[in-house]
N, C-alpha and C positions, 0 to 999 in steps of 0.2 A: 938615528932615532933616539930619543930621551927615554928612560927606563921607564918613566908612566908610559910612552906610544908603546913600550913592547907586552907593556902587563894590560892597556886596555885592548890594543887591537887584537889579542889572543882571544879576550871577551867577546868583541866583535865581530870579529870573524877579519878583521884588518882596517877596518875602516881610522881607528885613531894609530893605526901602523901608515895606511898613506897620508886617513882623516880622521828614517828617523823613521816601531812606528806602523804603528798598525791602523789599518783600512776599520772599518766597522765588522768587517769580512774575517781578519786579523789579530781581532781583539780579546781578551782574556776578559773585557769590562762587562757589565750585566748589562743586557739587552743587544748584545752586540752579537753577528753574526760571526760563528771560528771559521778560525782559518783554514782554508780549504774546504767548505762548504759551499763549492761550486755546481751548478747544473755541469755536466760532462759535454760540451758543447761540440769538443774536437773527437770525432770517434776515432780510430783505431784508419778505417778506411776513408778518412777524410783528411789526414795529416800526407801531406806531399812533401817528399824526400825523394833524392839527399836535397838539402837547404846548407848552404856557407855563410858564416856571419863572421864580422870583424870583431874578434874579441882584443883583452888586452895582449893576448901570447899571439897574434897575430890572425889571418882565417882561417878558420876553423870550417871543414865541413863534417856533416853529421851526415852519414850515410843511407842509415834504418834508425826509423824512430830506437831511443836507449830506451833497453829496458830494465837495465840494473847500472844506476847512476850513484855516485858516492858522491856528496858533497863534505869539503874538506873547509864549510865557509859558513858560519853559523845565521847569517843573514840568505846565504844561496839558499838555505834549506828553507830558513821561513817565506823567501820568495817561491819555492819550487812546490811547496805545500799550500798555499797561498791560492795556486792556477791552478791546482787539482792533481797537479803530478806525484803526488808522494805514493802513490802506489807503485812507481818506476823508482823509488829511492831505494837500493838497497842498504844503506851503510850513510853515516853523517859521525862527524868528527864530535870530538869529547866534550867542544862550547856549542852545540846546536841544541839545547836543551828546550826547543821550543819550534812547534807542535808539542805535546807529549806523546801525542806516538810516534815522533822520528824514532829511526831507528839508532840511536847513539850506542856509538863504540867506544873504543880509546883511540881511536885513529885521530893525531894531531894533526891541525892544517900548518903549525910552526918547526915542528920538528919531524917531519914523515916518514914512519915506517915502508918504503914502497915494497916491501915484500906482504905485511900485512896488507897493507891497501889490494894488491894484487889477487890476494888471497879469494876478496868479494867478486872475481871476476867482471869488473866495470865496463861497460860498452860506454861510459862518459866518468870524466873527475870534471866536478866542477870547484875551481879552488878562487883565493883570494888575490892572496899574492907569494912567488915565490922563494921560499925559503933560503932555496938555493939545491939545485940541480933535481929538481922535482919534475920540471917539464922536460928535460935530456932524458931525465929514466924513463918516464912515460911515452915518450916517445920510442924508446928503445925497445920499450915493450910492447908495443903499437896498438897503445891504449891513447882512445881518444879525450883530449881534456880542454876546457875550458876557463880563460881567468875574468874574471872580474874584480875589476881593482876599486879598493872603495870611492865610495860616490863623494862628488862635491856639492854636487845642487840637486835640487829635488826631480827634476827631467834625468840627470843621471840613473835615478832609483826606476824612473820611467820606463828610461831606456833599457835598463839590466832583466827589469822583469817581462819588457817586451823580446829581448833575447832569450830569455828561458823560454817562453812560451815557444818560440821558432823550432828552437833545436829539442824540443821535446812535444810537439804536434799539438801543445796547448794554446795555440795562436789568441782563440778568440775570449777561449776563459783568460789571459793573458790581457786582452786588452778590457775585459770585464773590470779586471782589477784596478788596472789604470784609472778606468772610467770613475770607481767608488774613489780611491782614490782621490783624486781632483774635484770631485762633490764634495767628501768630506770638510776637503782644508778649504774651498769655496767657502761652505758653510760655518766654520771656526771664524775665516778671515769677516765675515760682511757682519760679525757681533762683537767686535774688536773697539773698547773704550777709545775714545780722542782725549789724546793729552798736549797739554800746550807747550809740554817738556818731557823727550822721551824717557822713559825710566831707566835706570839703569838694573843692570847684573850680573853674580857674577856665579859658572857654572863650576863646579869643582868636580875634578875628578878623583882624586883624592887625600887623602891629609896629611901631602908634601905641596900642599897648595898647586898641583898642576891644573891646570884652563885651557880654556880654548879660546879664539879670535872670532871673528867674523867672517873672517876668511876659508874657515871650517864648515864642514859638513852642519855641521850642533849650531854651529853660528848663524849659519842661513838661517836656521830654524828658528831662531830668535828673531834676527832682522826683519825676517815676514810679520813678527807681531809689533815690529817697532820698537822693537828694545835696543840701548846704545852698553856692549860691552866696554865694562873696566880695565879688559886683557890687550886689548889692541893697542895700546899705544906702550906697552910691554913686553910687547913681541919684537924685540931689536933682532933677535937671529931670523925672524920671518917665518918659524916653523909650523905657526900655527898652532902651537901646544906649548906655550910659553909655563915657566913656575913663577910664580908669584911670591911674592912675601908676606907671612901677617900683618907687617904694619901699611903693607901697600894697600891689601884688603882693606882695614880698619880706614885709610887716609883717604881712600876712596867713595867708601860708606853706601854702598849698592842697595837699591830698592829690593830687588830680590836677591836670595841666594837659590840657585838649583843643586841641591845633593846627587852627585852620578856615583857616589860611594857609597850607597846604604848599604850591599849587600857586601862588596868586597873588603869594606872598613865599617861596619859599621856602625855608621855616622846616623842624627837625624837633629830634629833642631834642637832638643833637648842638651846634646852633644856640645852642636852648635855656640848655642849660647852660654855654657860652661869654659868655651875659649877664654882665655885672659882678653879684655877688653870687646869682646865681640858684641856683649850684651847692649851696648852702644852704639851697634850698627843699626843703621834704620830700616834693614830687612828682618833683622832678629827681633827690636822695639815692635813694630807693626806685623810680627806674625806672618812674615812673608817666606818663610827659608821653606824650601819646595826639597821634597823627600820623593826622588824618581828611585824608576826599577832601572839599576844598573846595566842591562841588559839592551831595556826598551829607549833608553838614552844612547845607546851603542850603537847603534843596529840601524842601517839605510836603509831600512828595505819594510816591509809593508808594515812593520807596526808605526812607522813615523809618524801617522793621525794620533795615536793613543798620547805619543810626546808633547807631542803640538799642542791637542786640547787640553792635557795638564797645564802644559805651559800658558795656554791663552786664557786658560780660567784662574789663574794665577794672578795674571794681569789684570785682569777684571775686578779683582777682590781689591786690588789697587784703589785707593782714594781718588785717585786726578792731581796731588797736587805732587804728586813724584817729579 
């Protein structure tokens, strides 16, 4: 992994460690419904256990509904608070800063205390990906856990938050979510401009010029609005999170730029366009360079509408002749 995958997937909760985004449900936006503002649809006497699901650490069964769950995955929590479950949360890792009432600790998902962790008593860990000998201990301690490894495609994000609901009796608020979900970016997707030539851009993660492809989680998310990345024909190691160079940027000259560094470098176009020669790109000229929440650019998991529709109103602000 390149030293941007280790510094954003920490952010992440792992996603730019393998590899969008909140529902209307998920949103911090005005008029939008928070996350975890669910009717309580699965009672207590209506969740049927034990349930075995195939996770990434292999199957997994959940015996008795959990009811003191540690998420060690900053995206598990905003999926797990999301379905209604964050009253089963006891504990969430130091990057889960979102709900604000998760219950956030110093508990790292990269470097893990399993004696603290142990501490919360868990009837479930749910984690990202592992560190290394996280799930040997856990096991040893016959603490049940859970991985999910970050998403590539958006049915991935489907599929993860369809597994939370399973192993934690949230079935139907579970596929509630899915449901807004899929309306939302329905809705993004059918007021999406026609260009005769896709636009270009380019997303930066931060200001050692690292990117992402297409082939990325971030990168779907683009390809759906019809954008053609500047990074993919850059990616000679195939990692997906290739570094770029100022002058490639400059020689390339991208319709947009998307900032995933505002909080952690703070970057924004002002920034931007102070670059030696940048002021000459045709995203900086036309007002294009896009200022995300570091976070919400991160993260596979239910705020990916909130990315998307930045992104797609983005595009729209576009002329046509991109």
């Amino acid at each position: 992994m390149n030293p941007l995958g280790s510094r954003w997937a920490a952010r992440a909760g792992a996603w730019l460690g393998a590899a969008l985004i909140a529902v209307s449900l998920a949103a911090c936006g005005e008029g939008r419904t928070a996350i975890g503002d669910q009717p309580d649809l699965v009672g207590r006497a209506e969740a049927t256990f034990p349930v075995t699901v195939a996770a990434a650490n292999g199957e997994v069964t959940i015996e008795e509904r959990p009811e003191r769950i540690v998420s060690l995955s900053a995206t598990a929590t905003e999926m797990l608070f999301a379905i209604g479950a964050g009253d089963q949360v006891v504990a969430v890792d130091d990057q889960s800063d979102f709900p604000a009432d998760a219950p956030i600790t110093e508990l790292s998902g990269f470097d893990v205390n399993v004696e603290a962790l142990a501490s919360y008593a868990p009837d479930l860990v749910v984690y990202s990906t592992d560190p290394g000998g996280l799930e040997k201990s856990l096991r040893k301690l016959e603490i049940t856990s859970l991985s999910q490894v970050a998403a590539v495609t958006i049915d991935d994000t489907y599929a993860q938050i369809e597994q939370l609901g399973e192993v934690t009796g949230r079935v139907q608020q579970a596929e509630l979510v899915v449901g807004r979900i899929e309306a939302e970016i329905d809705d993004i997707m059918s007021s999406l401009p026609e260009f005769e030539d896709p636009p270009t851009y380019y997303h930066e993660l931060d200001t050692n010029y690292f990117t992402v492809t297409s082939e990325t989680f971030i990168g779907e998310v683009y390809s759906m609005l019809g954008l053609q990345n500047i990074a993919d024909e850059a990616d000679e190691d195939k990692t997906g999170y290739p570094q770029l160079s100022a002058e490639y940027i400059l020689d390339a000259d991208p319709d947009l730029i998307f900032l995933a560094d505002t909080k952690c470098c703070d970057q924004n176009g002002e920034t931007v366009a102070r670059r030696p020669g940048w002021g000459q790109i045709e995203a900086v000229r036309n007002d294009a360079v896009v200022e995300l929440d570091d976070d919400v650019a991160s993260r596979w998991g239910p705020r990916v509408v909130d990315f998307l529709r930045i992104a797609a109103d983005a595009v729209a602000r576009l002329d046509g002749t991109a």
